[in-house]
mmJSON file of the N, C-alpha and C atoms, coordinates in Angstrom:
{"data_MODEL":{"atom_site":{
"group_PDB":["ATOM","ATOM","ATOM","ATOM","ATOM","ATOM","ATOM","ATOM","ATOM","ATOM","ATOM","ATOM","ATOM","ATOM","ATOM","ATOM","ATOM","ATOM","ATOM","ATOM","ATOM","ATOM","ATOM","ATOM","ATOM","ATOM","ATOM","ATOM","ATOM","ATOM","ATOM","ATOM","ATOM","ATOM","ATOM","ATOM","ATOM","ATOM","ATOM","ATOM","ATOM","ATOM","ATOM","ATOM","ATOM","ATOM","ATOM","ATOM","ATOM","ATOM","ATOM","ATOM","ATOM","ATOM","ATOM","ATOM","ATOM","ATOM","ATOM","ATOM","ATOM","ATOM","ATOM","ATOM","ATOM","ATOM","ATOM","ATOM","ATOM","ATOM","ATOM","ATOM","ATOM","ATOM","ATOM","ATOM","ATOM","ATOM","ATOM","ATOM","ATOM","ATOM","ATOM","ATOM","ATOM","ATOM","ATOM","ATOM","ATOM","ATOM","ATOM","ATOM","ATOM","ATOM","ATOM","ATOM","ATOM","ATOM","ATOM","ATOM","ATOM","ATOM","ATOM","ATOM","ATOM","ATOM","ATOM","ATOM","ATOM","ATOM","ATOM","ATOM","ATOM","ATOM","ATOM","ATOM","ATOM","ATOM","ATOM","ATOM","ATOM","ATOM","ATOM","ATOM","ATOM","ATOM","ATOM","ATOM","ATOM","ATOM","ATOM","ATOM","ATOM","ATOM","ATOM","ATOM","ATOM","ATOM","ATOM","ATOM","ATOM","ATOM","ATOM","ATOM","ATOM","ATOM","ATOM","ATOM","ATOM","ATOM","ATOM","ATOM","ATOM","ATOM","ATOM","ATOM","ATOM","ATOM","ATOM","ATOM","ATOM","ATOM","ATOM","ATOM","ATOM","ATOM","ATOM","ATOM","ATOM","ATOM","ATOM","ATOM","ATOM","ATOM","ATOM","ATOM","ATOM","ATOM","ATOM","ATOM","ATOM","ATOM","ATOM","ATOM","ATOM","ATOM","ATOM","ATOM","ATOM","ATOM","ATOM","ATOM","ATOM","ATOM","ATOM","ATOM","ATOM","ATOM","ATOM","ATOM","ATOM","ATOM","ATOM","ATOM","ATOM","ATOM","ATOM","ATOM","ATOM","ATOM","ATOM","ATOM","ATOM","ATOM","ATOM","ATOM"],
"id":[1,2,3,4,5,6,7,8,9,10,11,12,13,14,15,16,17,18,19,20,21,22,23,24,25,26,27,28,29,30,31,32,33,34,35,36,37,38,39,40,41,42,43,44,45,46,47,48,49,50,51,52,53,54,55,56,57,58,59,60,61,62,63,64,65,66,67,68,69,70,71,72,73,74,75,76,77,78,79,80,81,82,83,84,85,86,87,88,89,90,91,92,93,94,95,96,97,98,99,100,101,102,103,104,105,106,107,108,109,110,111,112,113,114,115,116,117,118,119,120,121,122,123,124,125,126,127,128,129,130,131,132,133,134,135,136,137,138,139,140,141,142,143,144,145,146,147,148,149,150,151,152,153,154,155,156,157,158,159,160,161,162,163,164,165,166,167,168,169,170,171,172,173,174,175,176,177,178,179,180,181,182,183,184,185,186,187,188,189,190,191,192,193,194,195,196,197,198,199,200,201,202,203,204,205,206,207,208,209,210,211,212,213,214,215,216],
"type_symbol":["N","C","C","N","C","C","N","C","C","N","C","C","N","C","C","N","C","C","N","C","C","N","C","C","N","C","C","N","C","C","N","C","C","N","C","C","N","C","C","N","C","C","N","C","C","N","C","C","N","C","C","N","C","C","N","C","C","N","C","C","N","C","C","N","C","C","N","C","C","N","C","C","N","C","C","N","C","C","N","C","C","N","C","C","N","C","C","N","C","C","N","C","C","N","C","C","N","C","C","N","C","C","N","C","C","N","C","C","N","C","C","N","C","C","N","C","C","N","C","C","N","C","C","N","C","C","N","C","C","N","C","C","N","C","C","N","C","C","N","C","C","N","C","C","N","C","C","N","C","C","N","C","C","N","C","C","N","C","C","N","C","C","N","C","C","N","C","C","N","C","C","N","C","C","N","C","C","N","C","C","N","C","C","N","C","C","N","C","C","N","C","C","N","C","C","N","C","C","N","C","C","N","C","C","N","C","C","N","C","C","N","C","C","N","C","C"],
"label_atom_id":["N","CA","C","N","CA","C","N","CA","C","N","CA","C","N","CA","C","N","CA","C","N","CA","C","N","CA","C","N","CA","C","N","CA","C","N","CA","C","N","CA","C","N","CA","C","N","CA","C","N","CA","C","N","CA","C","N","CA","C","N","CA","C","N","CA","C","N","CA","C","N","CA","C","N","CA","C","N","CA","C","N","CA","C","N","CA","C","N","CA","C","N","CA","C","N","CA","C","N","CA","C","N","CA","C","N","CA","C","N","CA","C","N","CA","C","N","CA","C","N","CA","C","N","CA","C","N","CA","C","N","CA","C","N","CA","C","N","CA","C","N","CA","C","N","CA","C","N","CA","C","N","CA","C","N","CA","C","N","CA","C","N","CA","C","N","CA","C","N","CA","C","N","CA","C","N","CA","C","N","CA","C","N","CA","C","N","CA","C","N","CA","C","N","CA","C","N","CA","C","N","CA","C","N","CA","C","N","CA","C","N","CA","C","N","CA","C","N","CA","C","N","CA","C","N","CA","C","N","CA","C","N","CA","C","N","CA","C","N","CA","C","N","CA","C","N","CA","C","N","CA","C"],
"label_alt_id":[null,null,null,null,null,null,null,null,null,null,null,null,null,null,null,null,null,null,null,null,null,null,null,null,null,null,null,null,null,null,null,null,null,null,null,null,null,null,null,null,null,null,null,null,null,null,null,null,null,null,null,null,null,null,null,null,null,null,null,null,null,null,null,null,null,null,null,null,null,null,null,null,null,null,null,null,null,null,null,null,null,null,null,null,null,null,null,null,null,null,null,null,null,null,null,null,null,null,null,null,null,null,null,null,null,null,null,null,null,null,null,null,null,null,null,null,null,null,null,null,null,null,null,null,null,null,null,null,null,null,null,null,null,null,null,null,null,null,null,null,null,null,null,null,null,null,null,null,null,null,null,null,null,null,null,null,null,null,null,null,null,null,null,null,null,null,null,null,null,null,null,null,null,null,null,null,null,null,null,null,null,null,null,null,null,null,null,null,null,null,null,null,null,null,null,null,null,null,null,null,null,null,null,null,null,null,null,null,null,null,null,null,null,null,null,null],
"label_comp_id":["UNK","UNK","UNK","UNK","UNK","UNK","UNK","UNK","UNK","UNK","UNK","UNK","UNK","UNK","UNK","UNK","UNK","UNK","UNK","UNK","UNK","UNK","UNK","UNK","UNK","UNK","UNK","UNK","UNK","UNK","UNK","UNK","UNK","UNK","UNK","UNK","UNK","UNK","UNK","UNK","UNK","UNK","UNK","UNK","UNK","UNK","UNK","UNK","UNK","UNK","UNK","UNK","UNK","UNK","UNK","UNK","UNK","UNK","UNK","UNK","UNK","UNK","UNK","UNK","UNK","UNK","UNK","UNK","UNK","UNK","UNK","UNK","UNK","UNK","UNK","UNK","UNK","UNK","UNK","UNK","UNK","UNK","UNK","UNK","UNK","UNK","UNK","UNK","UNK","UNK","UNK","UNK","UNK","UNK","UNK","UNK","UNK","UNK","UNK","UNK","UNK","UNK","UNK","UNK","UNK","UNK","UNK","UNK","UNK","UNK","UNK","UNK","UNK","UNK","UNK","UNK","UNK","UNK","UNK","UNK","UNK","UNK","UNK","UNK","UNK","UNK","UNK","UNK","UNK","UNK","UNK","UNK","UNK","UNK","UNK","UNK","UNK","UNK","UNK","UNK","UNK","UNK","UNK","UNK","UNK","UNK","UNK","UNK","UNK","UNK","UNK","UNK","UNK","UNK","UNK","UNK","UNK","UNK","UNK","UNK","UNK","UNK","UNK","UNK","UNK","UNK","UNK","UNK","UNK","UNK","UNK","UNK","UNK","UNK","UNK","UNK","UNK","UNK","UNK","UNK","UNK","UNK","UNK","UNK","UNK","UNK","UNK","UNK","UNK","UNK","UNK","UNK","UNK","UNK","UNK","UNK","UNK","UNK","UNK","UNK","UNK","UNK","UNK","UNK","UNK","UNK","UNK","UNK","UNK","UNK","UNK","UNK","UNK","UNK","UNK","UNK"],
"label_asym_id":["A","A","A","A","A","A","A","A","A","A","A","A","A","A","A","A","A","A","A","A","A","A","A","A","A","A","A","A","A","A","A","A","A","A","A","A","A","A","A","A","A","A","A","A","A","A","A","A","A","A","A","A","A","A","A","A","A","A","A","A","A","A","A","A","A","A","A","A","A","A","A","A","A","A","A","A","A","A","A","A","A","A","A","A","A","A","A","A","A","A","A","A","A","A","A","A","A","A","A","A","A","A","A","A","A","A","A","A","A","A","A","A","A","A","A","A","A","A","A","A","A","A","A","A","A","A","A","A","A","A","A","A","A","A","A","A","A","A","A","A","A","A","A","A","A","A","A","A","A","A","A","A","A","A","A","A","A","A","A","A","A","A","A","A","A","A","A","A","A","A","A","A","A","A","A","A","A","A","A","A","A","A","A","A","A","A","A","A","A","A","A","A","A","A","A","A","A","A","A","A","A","A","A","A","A","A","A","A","A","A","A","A","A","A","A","A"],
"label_entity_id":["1","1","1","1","1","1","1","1","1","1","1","1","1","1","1","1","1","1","1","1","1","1","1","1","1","1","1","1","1","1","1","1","1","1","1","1","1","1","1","1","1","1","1","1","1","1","1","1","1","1","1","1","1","1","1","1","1","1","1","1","1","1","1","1","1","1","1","1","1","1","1","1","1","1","1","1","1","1","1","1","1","1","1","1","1","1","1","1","1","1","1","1","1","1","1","1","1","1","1","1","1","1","1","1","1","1","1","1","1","1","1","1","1","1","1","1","1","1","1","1","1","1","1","1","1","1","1","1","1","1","1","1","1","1","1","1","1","1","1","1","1","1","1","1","1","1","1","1","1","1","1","1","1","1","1","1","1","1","1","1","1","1","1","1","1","1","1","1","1","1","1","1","1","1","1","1","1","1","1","1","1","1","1","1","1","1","1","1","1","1","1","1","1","1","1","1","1","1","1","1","1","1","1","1","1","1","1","1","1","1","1","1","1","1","1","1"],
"label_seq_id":[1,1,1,2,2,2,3,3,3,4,4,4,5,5,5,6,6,6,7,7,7,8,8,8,9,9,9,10,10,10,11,11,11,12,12,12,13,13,13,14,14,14,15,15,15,16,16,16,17,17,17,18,18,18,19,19,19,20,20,20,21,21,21,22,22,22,23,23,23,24,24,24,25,25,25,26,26,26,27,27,27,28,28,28,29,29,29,30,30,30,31,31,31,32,32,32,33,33,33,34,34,34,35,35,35,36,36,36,37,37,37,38,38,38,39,39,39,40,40,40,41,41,41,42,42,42,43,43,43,44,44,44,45,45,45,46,46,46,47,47,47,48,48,48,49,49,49,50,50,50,51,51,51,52,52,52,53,53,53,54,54,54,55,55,55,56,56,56,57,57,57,58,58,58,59,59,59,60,60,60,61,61,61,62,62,62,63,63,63,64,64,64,65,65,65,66,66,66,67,67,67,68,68,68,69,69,69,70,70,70,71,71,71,72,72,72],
"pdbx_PDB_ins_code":[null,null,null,null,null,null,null,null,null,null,null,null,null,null,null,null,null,null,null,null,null,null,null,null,null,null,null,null,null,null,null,null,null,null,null,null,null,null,null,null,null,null,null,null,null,null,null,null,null,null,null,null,null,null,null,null,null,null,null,null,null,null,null,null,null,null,null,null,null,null,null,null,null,null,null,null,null,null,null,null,null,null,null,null,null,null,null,null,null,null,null,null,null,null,null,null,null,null,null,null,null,null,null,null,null,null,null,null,null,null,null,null,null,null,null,null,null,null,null,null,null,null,null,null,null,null,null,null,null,null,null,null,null,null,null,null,null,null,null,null,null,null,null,null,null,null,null,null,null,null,null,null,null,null,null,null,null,null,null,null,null,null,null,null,null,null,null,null,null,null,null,null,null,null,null,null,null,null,null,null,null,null,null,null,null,null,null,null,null,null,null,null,null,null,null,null,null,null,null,null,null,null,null,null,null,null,null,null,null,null,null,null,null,null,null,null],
"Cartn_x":[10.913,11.557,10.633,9.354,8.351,8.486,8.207,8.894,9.645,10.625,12.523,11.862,11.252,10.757,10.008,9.164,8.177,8.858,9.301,10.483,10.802,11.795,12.764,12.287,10.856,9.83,9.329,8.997,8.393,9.548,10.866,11.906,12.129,11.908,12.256,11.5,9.983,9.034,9.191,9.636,9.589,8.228,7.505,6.236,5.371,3.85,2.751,2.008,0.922,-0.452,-1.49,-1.707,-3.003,-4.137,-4.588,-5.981,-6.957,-6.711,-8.008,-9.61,-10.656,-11.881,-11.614,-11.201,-10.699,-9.832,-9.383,-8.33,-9.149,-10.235,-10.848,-11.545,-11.595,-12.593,-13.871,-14.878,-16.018,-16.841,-17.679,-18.384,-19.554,-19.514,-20.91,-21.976,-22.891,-24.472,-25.009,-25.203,-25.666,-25.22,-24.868,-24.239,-25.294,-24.096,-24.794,-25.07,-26.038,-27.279,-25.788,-26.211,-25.194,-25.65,-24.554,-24.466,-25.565,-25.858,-27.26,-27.007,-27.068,-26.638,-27.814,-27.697,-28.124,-28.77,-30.109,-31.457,-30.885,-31.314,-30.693,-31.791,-31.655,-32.655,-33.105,-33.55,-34.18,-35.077,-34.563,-35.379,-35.477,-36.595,-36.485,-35.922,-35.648,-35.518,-36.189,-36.783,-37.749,-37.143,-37.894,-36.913,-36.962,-35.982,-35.944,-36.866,-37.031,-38.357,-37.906,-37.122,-37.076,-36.535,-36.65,-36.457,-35.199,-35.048,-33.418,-32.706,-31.516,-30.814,-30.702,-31.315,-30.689,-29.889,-28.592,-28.085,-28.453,-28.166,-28.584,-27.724,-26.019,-24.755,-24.88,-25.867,-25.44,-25.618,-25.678,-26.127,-25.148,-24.052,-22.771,-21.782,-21.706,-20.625,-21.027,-22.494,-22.496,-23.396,-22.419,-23.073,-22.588,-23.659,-23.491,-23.091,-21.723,-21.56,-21.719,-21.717,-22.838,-21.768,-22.437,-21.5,-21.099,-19.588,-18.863,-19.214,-19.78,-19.819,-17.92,-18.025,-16.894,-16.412,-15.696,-14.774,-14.379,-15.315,-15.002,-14.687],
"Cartn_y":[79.477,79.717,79.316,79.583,79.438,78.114,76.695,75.229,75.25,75.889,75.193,75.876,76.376,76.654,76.492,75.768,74.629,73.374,73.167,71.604,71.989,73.216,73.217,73.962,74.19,74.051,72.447,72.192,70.826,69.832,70.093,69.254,69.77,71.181,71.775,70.758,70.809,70.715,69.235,68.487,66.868,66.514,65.295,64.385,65.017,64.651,65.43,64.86,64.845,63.451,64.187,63.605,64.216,64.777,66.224,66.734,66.88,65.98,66.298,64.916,65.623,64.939,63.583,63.201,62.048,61.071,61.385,60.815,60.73,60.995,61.143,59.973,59.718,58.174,59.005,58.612,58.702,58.691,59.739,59.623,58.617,57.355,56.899,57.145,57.615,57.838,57.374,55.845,55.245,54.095,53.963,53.053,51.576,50.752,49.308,48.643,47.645,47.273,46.312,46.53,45.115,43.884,43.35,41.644,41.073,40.434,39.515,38.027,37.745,36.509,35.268,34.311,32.659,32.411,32.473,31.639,29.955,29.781,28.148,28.128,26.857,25.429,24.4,24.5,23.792,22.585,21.552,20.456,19.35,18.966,17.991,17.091,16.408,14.619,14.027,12.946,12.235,10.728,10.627,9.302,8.182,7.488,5.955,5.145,4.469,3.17,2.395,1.792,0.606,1.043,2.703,2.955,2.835,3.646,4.174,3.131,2.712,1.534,2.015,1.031,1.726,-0.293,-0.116,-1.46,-1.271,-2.351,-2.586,-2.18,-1.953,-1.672,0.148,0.71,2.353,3.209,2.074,3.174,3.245,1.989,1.798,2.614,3.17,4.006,5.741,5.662,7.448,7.214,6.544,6.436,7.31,8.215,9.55,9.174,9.431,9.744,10.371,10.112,10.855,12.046,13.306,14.56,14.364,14.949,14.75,16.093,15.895,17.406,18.392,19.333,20.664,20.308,20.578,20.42,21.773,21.858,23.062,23.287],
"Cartn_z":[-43.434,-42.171,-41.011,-41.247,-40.361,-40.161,-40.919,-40.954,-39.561,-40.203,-39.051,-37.775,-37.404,-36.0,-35.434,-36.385,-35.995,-35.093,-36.204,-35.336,-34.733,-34.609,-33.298,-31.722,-32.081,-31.196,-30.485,-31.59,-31.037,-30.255,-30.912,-30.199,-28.928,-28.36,-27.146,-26.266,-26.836,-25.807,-25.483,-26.619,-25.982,-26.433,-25.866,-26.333,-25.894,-25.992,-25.347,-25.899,-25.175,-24.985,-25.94,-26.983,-28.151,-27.182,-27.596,-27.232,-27.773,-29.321,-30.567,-29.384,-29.582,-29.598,-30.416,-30.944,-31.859,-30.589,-29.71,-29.278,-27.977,-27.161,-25.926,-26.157,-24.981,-24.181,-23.938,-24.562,-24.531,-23.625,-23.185,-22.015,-21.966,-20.597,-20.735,-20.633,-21.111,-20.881,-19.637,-19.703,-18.738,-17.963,-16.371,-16.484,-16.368,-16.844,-16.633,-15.685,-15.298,-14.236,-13.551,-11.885,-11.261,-11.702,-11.622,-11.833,-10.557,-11.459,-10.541,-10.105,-9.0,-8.581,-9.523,-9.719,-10.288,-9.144,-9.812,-9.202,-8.66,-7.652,-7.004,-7.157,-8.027,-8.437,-7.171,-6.299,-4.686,-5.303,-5.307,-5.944,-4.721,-3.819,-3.292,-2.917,-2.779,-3.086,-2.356,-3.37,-2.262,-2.017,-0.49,0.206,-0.453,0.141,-0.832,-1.008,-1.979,-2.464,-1.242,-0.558,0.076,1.714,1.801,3.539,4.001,4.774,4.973,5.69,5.631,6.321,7.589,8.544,10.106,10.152,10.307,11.481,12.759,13.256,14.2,15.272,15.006,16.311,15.867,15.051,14.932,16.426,17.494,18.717,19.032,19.145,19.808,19.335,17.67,17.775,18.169,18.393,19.116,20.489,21.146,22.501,23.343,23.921,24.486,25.933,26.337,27.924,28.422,29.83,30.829,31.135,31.398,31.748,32.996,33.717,34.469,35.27,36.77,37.25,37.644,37.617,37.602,38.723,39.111,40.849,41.15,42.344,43.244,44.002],
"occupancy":[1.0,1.0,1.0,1.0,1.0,1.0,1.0,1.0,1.0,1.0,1.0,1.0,1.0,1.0,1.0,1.0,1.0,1.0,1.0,1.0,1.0,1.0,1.0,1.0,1.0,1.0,1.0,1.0,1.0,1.0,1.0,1.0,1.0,1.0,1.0,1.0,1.0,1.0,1.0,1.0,1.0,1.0,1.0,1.0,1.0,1.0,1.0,1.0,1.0,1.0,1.0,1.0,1.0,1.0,1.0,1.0,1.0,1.0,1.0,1.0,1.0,1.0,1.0,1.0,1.0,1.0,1.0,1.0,1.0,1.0,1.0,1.0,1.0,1.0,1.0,1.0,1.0,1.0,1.0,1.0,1.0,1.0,1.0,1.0,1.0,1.0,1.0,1.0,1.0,1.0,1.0,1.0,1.0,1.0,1.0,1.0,1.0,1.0,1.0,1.0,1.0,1.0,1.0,1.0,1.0,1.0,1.0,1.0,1.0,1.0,1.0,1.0,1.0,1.0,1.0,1.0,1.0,1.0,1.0,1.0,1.0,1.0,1.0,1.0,1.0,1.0,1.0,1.0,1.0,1.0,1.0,1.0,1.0,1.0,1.0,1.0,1.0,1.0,1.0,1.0,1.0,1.0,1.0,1.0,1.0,1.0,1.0,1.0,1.0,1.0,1.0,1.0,1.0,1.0,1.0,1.0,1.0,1.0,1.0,1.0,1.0,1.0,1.0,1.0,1.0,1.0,1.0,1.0,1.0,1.0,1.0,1.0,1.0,1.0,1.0,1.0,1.0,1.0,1.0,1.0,1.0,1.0,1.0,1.0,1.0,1.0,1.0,1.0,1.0,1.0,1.0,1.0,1.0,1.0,1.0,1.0,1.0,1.0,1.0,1.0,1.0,1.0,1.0,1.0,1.0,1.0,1.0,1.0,1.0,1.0,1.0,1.0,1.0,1.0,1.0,1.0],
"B_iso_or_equiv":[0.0,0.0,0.0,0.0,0.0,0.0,0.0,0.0,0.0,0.0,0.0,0.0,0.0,0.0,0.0,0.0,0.0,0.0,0.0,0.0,0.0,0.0,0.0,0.0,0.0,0.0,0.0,0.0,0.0,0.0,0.0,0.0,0.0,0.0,0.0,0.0,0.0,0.0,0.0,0.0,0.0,0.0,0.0,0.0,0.0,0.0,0.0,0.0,0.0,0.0,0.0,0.0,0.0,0.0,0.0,0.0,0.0,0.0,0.0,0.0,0.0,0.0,0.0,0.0,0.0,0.0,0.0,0.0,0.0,0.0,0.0,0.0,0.0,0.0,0.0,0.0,0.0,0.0,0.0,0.0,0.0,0.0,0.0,0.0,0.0,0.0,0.0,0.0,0.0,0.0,0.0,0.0,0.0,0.0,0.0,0.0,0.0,0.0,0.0,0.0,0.0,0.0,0.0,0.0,0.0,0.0,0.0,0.0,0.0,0.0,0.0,0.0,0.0,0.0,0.0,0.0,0.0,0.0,0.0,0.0,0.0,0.0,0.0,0.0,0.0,0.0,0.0,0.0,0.0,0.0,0.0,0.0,0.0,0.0,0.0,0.0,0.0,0.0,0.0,0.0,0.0,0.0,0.0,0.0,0.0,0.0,0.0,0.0,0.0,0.0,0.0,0.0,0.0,0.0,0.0,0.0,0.0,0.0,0.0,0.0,0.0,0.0,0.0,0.0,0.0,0.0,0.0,0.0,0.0,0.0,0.0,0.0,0.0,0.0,0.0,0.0,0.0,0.0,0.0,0.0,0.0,0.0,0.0,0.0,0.0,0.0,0.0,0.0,0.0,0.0,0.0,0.0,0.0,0.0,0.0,0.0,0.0,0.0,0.0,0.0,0.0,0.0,0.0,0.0,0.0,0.0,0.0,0.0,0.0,0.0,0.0,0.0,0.0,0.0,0.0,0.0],
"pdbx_formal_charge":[null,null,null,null,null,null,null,null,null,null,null,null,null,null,null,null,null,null,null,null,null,null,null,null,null,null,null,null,null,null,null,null,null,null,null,null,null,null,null,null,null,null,null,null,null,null,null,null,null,null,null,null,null,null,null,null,null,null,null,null,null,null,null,null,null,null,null,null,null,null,null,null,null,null,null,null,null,null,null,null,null,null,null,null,null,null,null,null,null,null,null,null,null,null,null,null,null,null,null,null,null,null,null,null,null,null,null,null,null,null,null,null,null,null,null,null,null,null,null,null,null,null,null,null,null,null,null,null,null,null,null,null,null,null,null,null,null,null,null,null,null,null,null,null,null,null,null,null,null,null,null,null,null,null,null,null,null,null,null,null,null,null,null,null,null,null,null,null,null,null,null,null,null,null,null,null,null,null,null,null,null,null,null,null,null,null,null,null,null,null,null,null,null,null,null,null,null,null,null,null,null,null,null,null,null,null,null,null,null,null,null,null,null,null,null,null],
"auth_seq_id":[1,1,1,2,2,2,3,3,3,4,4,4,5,5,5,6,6,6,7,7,7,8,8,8,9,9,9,10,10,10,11,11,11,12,12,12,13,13,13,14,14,14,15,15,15,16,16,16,17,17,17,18,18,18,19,19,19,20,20,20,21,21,21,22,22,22,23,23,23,24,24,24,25,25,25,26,26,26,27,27,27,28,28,28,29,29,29,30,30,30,31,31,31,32,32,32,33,33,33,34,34,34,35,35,35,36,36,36,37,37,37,38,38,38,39,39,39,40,40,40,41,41,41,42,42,42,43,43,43,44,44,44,45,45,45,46,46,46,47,47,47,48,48,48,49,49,49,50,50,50,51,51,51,52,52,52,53,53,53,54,54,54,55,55,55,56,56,56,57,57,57,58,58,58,59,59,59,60,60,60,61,61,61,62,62,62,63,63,63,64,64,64,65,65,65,66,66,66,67,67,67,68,68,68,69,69,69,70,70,70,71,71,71,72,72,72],
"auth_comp_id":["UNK","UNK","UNK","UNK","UNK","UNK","UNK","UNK","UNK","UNK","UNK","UNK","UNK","UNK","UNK","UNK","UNK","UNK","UNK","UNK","UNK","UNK","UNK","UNK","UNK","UNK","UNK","UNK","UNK","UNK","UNK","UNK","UNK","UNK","UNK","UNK","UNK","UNK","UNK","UNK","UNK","UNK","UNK","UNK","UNK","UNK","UNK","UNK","UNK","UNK","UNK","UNK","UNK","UNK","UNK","UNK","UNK","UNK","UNK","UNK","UNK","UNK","UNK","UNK","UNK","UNK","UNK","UNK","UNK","UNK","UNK","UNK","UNK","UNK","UNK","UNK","UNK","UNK","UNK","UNK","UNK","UNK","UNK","UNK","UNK","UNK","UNK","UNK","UNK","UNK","UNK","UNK","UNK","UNK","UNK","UNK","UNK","UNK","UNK","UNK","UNK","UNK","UNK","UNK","UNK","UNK","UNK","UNK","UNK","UNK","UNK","UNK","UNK","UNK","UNK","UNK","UNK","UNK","UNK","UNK","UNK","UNK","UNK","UNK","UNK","UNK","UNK","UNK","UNK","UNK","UNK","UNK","UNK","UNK","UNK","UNK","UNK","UNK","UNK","UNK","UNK","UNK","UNK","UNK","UNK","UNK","UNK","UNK","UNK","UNK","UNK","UNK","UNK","UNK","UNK","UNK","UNK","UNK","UNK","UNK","UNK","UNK","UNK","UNK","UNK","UNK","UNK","UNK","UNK","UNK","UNK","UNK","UNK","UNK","UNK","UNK","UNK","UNK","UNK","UNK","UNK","UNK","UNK","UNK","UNK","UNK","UNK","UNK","UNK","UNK","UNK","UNK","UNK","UNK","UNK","UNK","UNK","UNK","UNK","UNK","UNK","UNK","UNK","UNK","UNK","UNK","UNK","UNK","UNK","UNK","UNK","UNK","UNK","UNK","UNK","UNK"],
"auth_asym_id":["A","A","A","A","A","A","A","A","A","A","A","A","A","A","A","A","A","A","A","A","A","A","A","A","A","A","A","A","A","A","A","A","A","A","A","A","A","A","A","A","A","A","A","A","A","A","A","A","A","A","A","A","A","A","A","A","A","A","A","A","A","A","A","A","A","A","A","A","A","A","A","A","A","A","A","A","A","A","A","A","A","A","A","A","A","A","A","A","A","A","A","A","A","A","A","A","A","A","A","A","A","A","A","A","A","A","A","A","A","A","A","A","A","A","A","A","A","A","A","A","A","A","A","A","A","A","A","A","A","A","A","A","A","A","A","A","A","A","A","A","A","A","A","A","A","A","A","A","A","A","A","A","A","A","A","A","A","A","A","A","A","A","A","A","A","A","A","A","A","A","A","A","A","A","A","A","A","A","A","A","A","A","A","A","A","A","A","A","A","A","A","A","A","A","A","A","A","A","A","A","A","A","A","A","A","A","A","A","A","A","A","A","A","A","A","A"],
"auth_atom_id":["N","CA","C","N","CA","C","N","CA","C","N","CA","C","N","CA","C","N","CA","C","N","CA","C","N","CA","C","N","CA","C","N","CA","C","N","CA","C","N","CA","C","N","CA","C","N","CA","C","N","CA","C","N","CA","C","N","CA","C","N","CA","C","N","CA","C","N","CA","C","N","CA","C","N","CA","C","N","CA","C","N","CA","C","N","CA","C","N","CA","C","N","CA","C","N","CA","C","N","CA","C","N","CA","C","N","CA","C","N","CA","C","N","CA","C","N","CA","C","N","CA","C","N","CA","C","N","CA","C","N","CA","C","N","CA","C","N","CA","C","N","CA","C","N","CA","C","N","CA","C","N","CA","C","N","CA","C","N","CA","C","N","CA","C","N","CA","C","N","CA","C","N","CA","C","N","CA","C","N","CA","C","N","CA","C","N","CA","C","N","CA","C","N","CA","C","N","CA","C","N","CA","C","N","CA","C","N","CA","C","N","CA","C","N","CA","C","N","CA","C","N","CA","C","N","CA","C","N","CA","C","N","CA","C","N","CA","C","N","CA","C","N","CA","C","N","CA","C","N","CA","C"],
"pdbx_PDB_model_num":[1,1,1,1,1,1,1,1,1,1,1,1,1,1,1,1,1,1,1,1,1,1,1,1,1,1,1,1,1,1,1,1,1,1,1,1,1,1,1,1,1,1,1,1,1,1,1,1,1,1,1,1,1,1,1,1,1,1,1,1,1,1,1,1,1,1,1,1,1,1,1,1,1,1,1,1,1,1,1,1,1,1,1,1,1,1,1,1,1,1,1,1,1,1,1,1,1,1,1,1,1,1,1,1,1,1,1,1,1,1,1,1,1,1,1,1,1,1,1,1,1,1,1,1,1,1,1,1,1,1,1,1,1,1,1,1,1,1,1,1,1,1,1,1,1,1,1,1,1,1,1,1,1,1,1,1,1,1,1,1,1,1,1,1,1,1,1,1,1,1,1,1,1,1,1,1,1,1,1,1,1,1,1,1,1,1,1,1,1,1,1,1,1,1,1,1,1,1,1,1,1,1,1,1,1,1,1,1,1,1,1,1,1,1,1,1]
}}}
């Protein structure tokens, strides 16, 4: 008899979330170190064997005009 009122207990109550130690998320001890950013590799470069190209018209396309005074 004890049985049939078991069930018809458990059917009253509906579902329910396990409380055995078996079924718990584990506490962490310690937590883990932050993420560490990547060392940048800074490597030189050294200038060209044969010297940087200057032409000869590179003035003409950044030729600086003269500033315009404000009107007051």
């Amino acid at each position: 008899m004890e049985v049939v009122e078991r069930k018809t207990e458990m059917a009253e109550e509906g579902c329910t979330t396990p409380r055995s130690t078996m079924y718990r998320i584990p506490v962490a001890s310690v937590c883990p170190p932050p993420p560490r950013k990547k060392l940048m590799v800074v490597r030189k470069r050294d200038p060209p064997r044969n010297g940087y190209f200057q032409p000869p018209d590179l003035e003409t396309l950044f030729y600086a005009q003269p500033r315009r005074e404000a009107c007051a």
